[in-house]
N, CA, C and O atoms as CSV, one atom per row, in Angstrom:
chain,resi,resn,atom,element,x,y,z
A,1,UNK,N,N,-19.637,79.645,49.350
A,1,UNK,CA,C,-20.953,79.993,48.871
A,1,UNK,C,C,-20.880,80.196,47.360
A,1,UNK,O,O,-20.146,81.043,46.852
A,2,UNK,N,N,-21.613,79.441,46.719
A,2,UNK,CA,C,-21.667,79.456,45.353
A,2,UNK,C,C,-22.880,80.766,44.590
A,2,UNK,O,O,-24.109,80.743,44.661
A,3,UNK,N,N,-22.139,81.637,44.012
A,3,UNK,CA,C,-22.965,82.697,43.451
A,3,UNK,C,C,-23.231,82.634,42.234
A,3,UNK,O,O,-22.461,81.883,41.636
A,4,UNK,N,N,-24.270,83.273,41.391
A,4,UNK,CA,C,-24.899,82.776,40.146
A,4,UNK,C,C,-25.126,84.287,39.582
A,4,UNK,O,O,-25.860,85.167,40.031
A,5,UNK,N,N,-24.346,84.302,38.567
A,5,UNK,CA,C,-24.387,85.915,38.094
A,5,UNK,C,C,-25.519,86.411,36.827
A,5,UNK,O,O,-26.173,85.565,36.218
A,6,UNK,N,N,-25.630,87.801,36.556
A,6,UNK,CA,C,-26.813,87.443,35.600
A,6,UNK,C,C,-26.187,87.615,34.514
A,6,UNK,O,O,-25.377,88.541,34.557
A,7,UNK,N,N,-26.272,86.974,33.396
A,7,UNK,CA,C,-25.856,87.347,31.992
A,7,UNK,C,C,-26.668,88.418,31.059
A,7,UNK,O,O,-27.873,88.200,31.185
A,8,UNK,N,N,-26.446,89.347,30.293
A,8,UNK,CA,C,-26.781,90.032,29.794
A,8,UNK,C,C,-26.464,89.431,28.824
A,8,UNK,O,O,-25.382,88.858,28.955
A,9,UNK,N,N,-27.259,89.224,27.268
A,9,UNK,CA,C,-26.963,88.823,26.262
A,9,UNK,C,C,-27.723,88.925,25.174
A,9,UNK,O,O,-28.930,89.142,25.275
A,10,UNK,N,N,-27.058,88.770,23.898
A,10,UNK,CA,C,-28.154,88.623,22.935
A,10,UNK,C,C,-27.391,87.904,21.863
A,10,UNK,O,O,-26.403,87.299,22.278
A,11,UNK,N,N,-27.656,87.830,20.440
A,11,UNK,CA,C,-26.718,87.270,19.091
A,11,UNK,C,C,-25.699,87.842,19.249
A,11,UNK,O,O,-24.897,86.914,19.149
A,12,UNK,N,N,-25.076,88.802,19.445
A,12,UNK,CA,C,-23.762,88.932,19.125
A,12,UNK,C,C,-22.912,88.158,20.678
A,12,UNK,O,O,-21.737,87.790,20.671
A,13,UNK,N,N,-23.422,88.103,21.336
A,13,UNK,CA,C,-22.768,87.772,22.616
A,13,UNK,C,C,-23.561,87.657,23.929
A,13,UNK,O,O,-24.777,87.599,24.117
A,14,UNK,N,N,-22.343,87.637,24.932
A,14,UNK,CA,C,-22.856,87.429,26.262
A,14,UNK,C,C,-22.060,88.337,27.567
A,14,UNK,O,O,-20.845,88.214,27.727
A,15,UNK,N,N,-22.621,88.949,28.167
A,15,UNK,CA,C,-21.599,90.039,29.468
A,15,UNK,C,C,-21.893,89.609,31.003
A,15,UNK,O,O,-23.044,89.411,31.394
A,16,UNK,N,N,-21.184,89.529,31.526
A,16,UNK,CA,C,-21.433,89.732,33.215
A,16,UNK,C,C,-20.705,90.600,33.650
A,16,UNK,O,O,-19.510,90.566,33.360
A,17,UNK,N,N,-21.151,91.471,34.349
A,17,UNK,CA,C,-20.588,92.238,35.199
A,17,UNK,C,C,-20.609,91.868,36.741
A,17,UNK,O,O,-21.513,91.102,37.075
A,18,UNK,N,N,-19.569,92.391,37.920
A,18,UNK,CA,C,-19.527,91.826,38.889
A,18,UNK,C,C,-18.736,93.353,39.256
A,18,UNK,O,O,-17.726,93.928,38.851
A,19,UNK,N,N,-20.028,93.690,40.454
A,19,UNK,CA,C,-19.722,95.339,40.997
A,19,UNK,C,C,-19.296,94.854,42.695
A,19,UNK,O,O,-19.801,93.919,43.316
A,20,UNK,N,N,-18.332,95.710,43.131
A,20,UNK,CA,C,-17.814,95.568,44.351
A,20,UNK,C,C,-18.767,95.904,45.313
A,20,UNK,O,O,-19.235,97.019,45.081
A,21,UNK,N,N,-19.221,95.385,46.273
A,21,UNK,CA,C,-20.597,95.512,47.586
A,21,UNK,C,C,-21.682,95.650,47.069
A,21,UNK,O,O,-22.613,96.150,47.700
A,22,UNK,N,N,-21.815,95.205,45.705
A,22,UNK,CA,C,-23.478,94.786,45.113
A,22,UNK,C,C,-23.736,93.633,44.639
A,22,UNK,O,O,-24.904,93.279,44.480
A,23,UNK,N,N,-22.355,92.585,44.229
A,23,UNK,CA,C,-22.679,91.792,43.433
A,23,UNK,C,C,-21.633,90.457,44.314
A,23,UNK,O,O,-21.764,89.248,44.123
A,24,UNK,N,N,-20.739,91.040,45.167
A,24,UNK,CA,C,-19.914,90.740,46.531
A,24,UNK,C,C,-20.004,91.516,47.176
A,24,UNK,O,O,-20.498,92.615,46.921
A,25,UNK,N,N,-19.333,90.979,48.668
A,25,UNK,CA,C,-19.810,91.600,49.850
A,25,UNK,C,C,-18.813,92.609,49.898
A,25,UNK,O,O,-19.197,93.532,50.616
A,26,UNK,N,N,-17.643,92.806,49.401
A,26,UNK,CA,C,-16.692,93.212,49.568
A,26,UNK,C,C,-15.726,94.492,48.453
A,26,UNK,O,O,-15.893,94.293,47.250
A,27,UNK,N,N,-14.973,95.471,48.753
A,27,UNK,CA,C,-14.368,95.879,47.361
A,27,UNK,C,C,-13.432,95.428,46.812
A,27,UNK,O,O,-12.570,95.383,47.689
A,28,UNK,N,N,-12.904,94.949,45.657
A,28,UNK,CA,C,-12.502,94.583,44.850
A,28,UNK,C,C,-10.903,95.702,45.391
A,28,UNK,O,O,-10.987,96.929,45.433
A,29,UNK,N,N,-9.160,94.681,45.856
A,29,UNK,CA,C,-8.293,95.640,45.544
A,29,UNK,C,C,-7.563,94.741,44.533
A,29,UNK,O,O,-6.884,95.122,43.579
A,30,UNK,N,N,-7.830,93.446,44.924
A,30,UNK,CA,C,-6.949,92.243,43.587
A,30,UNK,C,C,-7.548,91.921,42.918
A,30,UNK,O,O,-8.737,91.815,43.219
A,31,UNK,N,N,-7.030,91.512,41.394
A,31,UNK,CA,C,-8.053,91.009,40.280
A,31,UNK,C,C,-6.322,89.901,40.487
A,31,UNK,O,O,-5.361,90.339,41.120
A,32,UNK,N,N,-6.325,88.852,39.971
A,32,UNK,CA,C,-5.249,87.863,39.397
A,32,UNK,C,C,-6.305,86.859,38.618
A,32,UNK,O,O,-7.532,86.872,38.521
A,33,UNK,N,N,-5.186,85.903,38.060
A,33,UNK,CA,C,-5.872,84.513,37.146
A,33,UNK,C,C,-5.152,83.656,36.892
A,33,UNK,O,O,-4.298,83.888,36.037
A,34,UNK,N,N,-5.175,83.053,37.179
A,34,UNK,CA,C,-4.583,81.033,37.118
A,34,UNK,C,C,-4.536,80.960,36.221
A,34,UNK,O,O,-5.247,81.839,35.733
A,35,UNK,N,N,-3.824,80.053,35.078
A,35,UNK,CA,C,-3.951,79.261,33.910
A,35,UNK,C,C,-2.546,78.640,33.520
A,35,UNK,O,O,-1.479,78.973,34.036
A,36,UNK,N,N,-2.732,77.553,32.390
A,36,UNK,CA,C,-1.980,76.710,32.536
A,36,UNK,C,C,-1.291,75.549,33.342
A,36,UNK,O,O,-0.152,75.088,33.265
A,37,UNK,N,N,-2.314,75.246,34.105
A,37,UNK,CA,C,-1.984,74.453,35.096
A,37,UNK,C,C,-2.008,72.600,34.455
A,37,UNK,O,O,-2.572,72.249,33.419
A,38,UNK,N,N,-1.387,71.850,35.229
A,38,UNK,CA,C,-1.320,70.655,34.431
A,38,UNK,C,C,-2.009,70.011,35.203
A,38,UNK,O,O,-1.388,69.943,36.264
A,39,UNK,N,N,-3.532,69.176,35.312
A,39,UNK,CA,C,-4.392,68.232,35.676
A,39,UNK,C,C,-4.388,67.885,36.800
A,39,UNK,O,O,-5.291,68.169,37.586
A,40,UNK,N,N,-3.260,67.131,37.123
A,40,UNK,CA,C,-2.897,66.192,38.212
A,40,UNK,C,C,-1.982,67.034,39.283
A,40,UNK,O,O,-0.966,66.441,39.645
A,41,UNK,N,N,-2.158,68.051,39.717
A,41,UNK,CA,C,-1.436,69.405,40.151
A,41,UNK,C,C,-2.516,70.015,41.006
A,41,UNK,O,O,-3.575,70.382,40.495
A,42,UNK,N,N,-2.218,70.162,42.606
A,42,UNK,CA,C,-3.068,71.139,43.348
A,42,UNK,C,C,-2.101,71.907,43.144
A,42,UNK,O,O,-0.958,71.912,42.687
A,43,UNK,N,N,-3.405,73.024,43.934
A,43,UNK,CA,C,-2.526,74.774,44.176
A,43,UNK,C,C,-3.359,74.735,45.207
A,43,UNK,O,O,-4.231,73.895,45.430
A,44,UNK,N,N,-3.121,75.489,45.708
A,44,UNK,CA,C,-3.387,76.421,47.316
A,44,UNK,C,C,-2.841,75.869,48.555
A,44,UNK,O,O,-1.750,76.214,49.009
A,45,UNK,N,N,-3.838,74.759,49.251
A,45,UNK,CA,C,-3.190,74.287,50.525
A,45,UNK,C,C,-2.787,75.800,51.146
A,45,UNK,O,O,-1.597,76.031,51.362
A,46,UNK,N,N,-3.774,76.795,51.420
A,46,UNK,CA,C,-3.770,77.543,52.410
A,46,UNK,C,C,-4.761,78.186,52.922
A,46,UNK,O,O,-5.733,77.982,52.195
A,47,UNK,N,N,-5.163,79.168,54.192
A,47,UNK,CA,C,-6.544,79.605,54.195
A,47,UNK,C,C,-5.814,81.237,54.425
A,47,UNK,O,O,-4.592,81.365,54.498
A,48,UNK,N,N,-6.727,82.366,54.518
A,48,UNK,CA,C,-6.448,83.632,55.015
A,48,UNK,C,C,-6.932,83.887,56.180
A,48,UNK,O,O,-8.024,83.339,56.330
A,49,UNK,N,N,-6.547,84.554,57.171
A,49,UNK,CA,C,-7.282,85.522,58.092
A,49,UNK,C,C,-8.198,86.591,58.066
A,49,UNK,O,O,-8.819,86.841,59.099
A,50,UNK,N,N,-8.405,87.343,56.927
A,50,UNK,CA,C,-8.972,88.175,56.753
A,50,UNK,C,C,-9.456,88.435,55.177
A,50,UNK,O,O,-10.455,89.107,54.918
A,51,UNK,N,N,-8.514,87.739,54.035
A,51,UNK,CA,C,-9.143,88.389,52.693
A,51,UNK,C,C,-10.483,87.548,52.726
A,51,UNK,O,O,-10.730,86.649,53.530
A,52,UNK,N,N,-11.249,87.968,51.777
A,52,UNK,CA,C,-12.288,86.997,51.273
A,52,UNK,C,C,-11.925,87.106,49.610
A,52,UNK,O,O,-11.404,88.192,49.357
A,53,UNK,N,N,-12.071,86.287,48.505
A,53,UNK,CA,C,-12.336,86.034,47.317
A,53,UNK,C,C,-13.574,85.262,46.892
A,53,UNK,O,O,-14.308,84.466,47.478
A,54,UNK,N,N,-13.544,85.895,45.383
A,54,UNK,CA,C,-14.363,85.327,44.755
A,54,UNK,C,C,-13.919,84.842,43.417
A,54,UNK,O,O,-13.728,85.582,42.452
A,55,UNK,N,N,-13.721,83.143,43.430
A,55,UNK,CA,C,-13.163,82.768,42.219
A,55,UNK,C,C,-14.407,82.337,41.225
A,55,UNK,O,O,-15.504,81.844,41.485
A,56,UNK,N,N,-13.701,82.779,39.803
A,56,UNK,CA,C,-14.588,82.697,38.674
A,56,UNK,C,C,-13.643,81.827,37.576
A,56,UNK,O,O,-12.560,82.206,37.130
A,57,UNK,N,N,-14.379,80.484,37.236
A,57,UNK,CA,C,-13.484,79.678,35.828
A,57,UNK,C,C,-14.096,80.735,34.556
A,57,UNK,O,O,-15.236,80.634,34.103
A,58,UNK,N,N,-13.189,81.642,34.150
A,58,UNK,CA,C,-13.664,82.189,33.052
A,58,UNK,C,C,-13.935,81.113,31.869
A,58,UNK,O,O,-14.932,81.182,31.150
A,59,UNK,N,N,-13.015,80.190,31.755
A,59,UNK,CA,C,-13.041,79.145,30.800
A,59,UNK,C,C,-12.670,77.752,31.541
A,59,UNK,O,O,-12.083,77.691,32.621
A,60,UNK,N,N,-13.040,76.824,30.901
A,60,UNK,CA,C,-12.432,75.817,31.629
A,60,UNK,C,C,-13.502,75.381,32.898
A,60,UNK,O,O,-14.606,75.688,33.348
A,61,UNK,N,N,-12.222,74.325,33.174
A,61,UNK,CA,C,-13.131,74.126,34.559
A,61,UNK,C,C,-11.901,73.777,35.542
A,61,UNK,O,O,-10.712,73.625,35.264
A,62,UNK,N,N,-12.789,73.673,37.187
A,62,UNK,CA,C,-11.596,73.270,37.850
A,62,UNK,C,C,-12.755,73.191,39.433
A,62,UNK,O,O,-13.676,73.959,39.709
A,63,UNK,N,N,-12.228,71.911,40.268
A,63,UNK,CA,C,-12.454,71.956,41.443
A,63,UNK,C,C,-12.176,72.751,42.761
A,63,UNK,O,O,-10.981,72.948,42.979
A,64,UNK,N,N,-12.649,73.013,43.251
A,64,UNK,CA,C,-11.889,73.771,44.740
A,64,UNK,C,C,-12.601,73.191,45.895
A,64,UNK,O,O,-13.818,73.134,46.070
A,65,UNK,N,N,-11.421,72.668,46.835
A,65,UNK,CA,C,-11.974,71.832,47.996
A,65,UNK,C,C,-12.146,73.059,49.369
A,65,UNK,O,O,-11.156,73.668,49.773
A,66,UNK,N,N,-13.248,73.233,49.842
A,66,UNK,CA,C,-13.374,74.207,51.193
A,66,UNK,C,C,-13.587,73.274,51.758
A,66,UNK,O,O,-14.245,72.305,51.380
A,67,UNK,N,N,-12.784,73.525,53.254
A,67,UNK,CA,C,-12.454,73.250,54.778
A,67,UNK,C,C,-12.633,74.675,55.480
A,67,UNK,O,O,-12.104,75.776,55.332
A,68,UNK,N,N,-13.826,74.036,56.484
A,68,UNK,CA,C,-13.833,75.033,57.379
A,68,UNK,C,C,-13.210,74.662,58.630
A,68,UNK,O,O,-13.017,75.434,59.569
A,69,UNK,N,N,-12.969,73.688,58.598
A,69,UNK,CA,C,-12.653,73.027,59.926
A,69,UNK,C,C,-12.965,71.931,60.739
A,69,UNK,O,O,-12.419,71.088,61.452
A,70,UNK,N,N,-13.811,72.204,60.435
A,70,UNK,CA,C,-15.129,71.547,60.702
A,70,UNK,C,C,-15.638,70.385,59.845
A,70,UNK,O,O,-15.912,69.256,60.251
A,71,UNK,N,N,-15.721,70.859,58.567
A,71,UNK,CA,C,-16.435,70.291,57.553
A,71,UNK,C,C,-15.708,70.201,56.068
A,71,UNK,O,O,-14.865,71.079,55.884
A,72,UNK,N,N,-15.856,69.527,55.286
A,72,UNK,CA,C,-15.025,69.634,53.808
A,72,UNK,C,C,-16.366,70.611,52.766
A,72,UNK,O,O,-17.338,70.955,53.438
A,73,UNK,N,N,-16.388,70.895,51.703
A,73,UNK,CA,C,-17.344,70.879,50.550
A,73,UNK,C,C,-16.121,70.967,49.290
A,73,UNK,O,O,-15.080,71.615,49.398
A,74,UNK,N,N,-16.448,70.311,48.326
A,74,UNK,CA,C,-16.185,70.213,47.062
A,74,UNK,C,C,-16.892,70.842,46.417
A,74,UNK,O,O,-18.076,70.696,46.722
A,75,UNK,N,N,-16.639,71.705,45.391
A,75,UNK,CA,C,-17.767,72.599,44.247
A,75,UNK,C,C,-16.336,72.365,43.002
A,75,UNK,O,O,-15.110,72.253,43.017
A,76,UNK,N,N,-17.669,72.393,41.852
A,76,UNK,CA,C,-17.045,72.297,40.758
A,76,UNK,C,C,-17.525,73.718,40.091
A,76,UNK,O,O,-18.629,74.262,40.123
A,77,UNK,N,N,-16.038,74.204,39.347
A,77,UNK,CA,C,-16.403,75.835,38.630
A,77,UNK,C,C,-16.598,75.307,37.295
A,77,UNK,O,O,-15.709,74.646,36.758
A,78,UNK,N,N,-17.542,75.517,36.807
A,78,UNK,CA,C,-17.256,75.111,34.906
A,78,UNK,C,C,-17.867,76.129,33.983
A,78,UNK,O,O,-18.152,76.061,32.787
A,79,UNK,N,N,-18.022,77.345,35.103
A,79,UNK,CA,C,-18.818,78.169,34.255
A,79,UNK,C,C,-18.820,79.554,34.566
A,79,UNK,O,O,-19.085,79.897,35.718
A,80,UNK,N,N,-18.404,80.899,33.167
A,80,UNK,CA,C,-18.067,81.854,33.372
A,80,UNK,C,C,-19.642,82.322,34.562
A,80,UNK,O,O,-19.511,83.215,35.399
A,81,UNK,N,N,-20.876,81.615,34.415
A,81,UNK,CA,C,-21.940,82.326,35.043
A,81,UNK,C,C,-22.024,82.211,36.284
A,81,UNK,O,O,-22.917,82.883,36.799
A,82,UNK,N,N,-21.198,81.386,37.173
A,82,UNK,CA,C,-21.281,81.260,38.675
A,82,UNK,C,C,-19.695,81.481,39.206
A,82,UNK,O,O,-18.779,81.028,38.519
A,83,UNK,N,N,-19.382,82.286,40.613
A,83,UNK,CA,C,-18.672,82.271,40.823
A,83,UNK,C,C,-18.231,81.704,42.339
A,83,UNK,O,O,-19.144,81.929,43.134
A,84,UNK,N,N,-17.185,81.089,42.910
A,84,UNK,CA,C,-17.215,81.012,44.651
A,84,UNK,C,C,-16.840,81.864,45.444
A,84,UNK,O,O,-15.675,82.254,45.363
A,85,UNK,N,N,-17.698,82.388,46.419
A,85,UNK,CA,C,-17.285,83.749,47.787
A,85,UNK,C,C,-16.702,82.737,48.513
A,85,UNK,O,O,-17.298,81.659,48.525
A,86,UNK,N,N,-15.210,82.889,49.395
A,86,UNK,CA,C,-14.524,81.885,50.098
A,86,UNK,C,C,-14.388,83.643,50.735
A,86,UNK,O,O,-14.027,84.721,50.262
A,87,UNK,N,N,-14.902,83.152,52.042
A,87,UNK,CA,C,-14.329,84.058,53.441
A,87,UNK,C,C,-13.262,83.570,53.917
A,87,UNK,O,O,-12.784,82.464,53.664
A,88,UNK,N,N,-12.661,84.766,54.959
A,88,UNK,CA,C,-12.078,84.436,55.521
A,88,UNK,C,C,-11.627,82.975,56.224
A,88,UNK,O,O,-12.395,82.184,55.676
A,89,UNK,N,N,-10.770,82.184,57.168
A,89,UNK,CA,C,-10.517,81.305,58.145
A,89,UNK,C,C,-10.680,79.904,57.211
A,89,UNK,O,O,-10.852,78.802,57.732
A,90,UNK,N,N,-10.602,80.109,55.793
A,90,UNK,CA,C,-11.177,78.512,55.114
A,90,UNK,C,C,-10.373,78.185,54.329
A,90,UNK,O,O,-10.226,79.013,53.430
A,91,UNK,N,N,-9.709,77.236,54.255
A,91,UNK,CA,C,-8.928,76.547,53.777
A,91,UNK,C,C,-8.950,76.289,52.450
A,91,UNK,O,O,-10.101,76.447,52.043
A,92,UNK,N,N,-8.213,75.967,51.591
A,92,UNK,CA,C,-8.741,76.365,49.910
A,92,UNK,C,C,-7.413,74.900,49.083
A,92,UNK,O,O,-6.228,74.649,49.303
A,93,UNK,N,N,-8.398,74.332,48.193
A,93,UNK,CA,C,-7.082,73.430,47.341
A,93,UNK,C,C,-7.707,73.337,46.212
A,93,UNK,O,O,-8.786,72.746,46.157
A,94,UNK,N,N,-6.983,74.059,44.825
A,94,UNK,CA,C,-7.946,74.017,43.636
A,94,UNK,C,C,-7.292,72.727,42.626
A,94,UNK,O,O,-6.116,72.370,42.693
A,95,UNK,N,N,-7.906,72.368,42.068
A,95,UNK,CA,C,-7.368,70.971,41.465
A,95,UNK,C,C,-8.223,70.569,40.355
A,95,UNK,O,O,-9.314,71.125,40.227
A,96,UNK,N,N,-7.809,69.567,39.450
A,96,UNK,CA,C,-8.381,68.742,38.063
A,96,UNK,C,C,-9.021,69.854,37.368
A,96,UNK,O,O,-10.198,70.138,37.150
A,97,UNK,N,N,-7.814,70.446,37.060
A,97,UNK,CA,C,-7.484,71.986,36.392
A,97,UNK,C,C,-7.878,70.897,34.864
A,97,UNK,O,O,-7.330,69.826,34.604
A,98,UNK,N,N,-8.947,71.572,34.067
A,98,UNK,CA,C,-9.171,70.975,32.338
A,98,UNK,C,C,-7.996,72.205,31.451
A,98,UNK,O,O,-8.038,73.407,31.712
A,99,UNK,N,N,-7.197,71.714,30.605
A,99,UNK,CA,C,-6.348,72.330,29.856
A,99,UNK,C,C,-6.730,73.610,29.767
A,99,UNK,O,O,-5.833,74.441,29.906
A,100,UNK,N,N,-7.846,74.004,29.568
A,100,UNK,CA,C,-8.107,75.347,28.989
A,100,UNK,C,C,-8.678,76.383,30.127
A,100,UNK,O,O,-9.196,77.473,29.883
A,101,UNK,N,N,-8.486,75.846,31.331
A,101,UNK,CA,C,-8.780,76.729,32.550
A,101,UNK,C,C,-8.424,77.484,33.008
A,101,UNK,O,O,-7.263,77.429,33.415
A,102,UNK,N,N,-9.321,78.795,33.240
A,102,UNK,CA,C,-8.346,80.127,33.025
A,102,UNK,C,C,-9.174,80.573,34.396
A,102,UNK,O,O,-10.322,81.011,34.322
A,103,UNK,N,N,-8.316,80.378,35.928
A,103,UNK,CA,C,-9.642,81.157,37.334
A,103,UNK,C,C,-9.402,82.138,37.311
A,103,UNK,O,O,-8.233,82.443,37.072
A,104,UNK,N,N,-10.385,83.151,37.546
A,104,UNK,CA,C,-10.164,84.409,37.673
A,104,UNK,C,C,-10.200,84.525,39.210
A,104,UNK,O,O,-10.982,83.784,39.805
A,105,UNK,N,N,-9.365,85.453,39.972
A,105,UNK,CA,C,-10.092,85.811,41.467
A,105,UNK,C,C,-9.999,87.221,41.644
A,105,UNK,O,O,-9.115,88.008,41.307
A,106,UNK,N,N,-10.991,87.375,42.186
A,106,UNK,CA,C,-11.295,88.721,42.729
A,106,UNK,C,C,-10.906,88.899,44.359
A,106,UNK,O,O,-11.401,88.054,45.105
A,107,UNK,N,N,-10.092,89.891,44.941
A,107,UNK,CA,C,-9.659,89.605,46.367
A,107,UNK,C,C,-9.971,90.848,47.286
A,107,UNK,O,O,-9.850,91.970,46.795
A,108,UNK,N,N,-10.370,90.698,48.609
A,108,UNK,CA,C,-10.605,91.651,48.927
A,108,UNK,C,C,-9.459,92.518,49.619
A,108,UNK,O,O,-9.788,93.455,50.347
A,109,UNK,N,N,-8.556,92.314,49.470
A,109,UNK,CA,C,-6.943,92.980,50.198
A,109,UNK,C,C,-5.781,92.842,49.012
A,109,UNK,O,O,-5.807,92.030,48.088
A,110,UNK,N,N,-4.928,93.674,49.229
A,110,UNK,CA,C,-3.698,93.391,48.786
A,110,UNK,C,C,-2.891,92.748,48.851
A,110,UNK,O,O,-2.615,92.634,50.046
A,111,UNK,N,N,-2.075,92.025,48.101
A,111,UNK,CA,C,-1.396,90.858,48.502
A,111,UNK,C,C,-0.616,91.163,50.133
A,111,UNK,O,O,-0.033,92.237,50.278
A,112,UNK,N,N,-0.649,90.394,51.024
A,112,UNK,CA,C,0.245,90.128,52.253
A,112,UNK,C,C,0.636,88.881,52.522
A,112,UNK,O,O,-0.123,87.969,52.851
A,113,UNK,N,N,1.566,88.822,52.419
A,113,UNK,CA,C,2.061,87.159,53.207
A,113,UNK,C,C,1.625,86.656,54.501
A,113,UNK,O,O,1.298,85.529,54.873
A,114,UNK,N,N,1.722,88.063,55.240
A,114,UNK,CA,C,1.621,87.960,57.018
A,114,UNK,C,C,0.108,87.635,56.752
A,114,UNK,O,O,-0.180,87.882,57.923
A,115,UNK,N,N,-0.847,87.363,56.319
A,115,UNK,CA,C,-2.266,86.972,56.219
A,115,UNK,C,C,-2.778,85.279,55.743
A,115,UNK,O,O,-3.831,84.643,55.762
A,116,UNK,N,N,-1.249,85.013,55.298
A,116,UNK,CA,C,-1.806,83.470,54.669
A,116,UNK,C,C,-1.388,82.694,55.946
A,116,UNK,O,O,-0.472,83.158,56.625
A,117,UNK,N,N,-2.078,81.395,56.364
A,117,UNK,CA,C,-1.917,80.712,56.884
A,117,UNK,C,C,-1.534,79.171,55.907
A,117,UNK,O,O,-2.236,78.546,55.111
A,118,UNK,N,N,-0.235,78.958,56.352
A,118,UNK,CA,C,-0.243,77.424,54.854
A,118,UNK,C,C,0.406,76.437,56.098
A,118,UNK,O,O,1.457,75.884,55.775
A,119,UNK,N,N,0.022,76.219,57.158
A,119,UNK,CA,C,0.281,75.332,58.046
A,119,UNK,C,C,-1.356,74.637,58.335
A,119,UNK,O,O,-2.145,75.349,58.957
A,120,UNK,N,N,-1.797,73.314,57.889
A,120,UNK,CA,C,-2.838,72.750,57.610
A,120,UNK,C,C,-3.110,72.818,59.190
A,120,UNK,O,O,-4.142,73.420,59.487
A,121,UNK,N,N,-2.379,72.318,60.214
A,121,UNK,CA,C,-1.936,72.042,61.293
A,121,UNK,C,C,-2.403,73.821,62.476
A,121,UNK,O,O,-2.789,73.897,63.642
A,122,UNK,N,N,-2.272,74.317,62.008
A,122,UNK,CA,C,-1.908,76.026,63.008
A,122,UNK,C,C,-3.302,76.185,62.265
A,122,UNK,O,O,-4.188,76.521,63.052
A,123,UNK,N,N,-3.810,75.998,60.689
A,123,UNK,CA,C,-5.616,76.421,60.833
A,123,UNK,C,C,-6.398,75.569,61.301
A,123,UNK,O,O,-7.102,76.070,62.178
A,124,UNK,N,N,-6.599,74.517,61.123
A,124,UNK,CA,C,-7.127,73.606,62.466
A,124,UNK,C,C,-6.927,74.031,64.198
A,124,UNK,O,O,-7.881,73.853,64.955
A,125,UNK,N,N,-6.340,74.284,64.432
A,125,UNK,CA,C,-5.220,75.285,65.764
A,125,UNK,C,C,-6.574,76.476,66.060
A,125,UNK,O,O,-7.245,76.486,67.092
A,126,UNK,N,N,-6.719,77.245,65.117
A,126,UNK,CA,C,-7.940,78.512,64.869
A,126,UNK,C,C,-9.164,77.700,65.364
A,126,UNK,O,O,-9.820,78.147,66.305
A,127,UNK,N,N,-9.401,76.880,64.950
A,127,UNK,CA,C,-10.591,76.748,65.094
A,127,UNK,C,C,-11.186,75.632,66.468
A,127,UNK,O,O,-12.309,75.198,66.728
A,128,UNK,N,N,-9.725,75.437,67.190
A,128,UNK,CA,C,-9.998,74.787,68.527
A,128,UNK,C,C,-10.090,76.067,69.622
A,128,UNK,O,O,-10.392,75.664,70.745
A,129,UNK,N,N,-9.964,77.006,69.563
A,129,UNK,CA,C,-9.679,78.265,70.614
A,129,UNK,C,C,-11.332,78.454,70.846
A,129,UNK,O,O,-11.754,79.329,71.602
């Protein structure tokens, strides 16, 4: 789900703020950020069980492919003003990273390993039961 934040701004600048269960569904325990990635280079190839995020291209731009299972969608980030809510059970591959792309994500859990699923094969598996 693609979200559209409001900018506050004037001549000297521009702000967004992004409040935990007002602005996402969720509270905020991870902040991390991508960058430096080289073009022709995925990342992810995994889904969660339970976190949800919300990724933001602070700068830059960059694709992210969602699989629900079911279905593919492609969205393109190119802009600090919109960000993507990825729930739980969905599969995630971010890619055609532009040099200066910096993702921000916001997560709703603490890092756990025991929560990632990176067998393309076992999340497809989820969604035949």
């Amino acid at each position: 789900m693609l979200k559209n934040f409001n900018v506050i701004g004037d001549d000297r600048g521009s702000l967004i703020s992004i409040e935990s269960k007002t602005d996402i569904p969720f509270e905020i325990k991870r902040v991390y950020y991508i960058f430096g990635n080289k073009n022709n280079i995925r990342r992810g190839f995994h889904a969660h069980k339970n976190l949800q995020q919300l990724l933001i291209a602070v700068s830059g731009s960059c694709k992210i492919l969602i699989d629900s299972g079911k279905s593919k969608e492609e969205v393109l980030l190119d802009s600090p003003k919109k960000g993507l809510l990825i729930k739980e059970l969905l599969w995630r591959e971010m890619f055609d990273f532009s040099a200066d792309c910096v993702l921000l994500v916001l997560a709703s859990e603490h890092y756990d390993e025991k929560d990632y699923i990176r067998d393309y094969n076992q999340f497809l598996d989820l969604w035949k039961k």
